[in-house]
C-alpha positions in Angstrom: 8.7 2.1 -3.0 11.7 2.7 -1.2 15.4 2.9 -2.9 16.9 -0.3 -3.2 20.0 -0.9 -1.0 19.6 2.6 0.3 19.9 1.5 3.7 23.0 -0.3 2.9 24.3 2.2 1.8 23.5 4.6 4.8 25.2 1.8 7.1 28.4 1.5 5.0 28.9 5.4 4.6 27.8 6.7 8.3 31.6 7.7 9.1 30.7 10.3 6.2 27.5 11.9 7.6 27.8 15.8 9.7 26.5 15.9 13.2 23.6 17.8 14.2 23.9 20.8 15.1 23.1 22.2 18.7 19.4 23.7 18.4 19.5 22.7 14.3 15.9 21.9 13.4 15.5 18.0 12.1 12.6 16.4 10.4 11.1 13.1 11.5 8.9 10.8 10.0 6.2 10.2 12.7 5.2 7.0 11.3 8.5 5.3 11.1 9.1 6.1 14.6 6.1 5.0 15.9 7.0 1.4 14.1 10.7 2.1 15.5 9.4 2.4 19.2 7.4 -0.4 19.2 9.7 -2.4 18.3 9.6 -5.4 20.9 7.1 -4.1 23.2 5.0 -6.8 24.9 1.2 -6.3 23.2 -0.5 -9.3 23.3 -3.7 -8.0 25.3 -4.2 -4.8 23.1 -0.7 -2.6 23.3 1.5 -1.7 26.5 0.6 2.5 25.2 2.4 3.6 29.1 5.9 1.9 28.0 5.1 3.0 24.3 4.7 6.8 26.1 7.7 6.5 28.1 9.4 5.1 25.1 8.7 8.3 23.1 9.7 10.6 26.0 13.2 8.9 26.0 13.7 9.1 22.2 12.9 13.0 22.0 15.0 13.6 25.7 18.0 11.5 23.3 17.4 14.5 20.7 17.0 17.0 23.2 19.8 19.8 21.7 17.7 19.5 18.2 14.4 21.3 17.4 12.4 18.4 16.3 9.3 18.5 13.8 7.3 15.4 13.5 5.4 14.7 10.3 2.6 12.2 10.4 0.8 10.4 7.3 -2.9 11.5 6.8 -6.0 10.0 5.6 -5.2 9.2 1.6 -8.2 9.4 -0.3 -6.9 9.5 -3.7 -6.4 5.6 -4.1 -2.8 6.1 -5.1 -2.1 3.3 -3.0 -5.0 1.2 -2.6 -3.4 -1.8 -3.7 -0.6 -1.9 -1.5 -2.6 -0.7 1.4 -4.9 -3.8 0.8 -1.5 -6.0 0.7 -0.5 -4.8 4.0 -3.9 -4.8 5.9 -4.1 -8.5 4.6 -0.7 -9.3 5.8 -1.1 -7.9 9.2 -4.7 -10.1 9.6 -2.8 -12.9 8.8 -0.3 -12.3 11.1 -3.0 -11.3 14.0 -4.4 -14.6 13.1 -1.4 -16.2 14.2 -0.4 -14.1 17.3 -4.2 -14.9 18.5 -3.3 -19.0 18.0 -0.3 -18.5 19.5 0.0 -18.7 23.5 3.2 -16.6 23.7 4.3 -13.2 24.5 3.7 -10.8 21.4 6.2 -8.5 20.6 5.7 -5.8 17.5 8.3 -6.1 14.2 9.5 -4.4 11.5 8.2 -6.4 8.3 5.4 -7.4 6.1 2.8 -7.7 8.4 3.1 -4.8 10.4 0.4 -3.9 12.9 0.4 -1.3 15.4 -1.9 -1.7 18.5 -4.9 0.4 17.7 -4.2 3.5 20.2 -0.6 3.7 19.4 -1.0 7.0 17.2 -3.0 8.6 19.2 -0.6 7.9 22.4 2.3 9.2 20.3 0.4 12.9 19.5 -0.7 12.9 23.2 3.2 12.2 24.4 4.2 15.2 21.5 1.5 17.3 22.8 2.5 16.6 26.6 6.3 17.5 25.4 5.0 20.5 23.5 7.0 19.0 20.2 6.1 20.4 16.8 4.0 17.9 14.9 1.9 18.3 11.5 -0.5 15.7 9.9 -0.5 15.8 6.2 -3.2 14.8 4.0 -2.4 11.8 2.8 1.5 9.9 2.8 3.8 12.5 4.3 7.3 11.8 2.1 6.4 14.5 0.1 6.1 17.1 3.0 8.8 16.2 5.2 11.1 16.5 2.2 9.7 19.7 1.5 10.1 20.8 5.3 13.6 19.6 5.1 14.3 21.8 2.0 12.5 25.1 4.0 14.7 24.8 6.6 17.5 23.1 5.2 17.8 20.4 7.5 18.2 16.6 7.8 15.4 13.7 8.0 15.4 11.5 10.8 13.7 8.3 9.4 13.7 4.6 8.4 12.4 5.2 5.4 14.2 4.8 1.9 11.7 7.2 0.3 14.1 10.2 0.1 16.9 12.1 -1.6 17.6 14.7 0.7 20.6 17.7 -0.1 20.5 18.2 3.9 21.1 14.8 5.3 19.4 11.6 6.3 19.6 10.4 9.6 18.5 6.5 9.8 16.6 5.3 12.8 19.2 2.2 12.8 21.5 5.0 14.4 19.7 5.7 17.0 
């Protein structure tokens, strides 16, 4: 559960926000981007992962004067979220039900429903690995850890998640 408004609120009060710093570590939510990026790519036949790639490599060259740290979710095997994970794997069968009646062009969106093609993870920790970025995979959903990173090091999040309260920024993938 996100914070209601929050990115409302992020929009209306952006003149407010501090820049990043030249070589100033920043936390990103893995998973968000990797929703963010494949945001109207063509995947009807499976997922266009070489345009996903190159659309990773850009996004990290955008950031290049930062010292990025990716944080991806992990298996959760404590049920915490069974229900919602149910919700959302019956809402993106639906809407793979309808992408396979429909004869157009599918591109990804942001929304109940979402689906990544299947490789798209593993594409994004190959294009971190090729770029030698610092990733971790936590066990189970990340918020808790990249808030903690961010307090270690006392930098922002980069993420369009609604999930945190952060005393060292928020940077909201709408920005970028």
């Amino acid at each position: 559960m996100g914070i209601r408004e929050f990115s409302t609120f992020i929009n209306q009060s952006f003149r407010h926000w501090k820049a990043v710093s030249y070589q100033q570590k920043v936390i990103i939510d893995g998973n968000s981007i990797c929703y963010t990026l494949c945001k109207n790519l063509p995947w009807a036949l499976g997922g266009e992962y070489d345009q996903f790639a190159s659309k990773v490599e850009e996004f990290f060259k955008t950031y290049h004067f930062c010292d990025p740290i990716v944080v991806l979710d992990g298996v959760r095997c404590d049920g915490s979220k069974d229900e919602t994970m149910r919700e959302r794997r019956e809402a993106g069968m639906i809407k793979m039900s309808e992408i396979q009646k429909s004869d157009s062009i599918v591109t990804s969106s942001l929304g109940p429903g979402n689906i990544l093609p299947t490789l798209t993870l593993i594409t994004f920790i190959a294009t971190l690995d090729r770029l030698k970025i610092e990733y971790y995979i936590t066990d189970g959903e990340s918020d808790k850890d990249i808030a903690a990173l961010a307090d270690e090091h006392e930098c922002p999040v980069l993420s369009n998640d609604s999930d945190f309260n952060l005393e060292h920024g928020f940077i909201h993938f709408d920005r970028y």
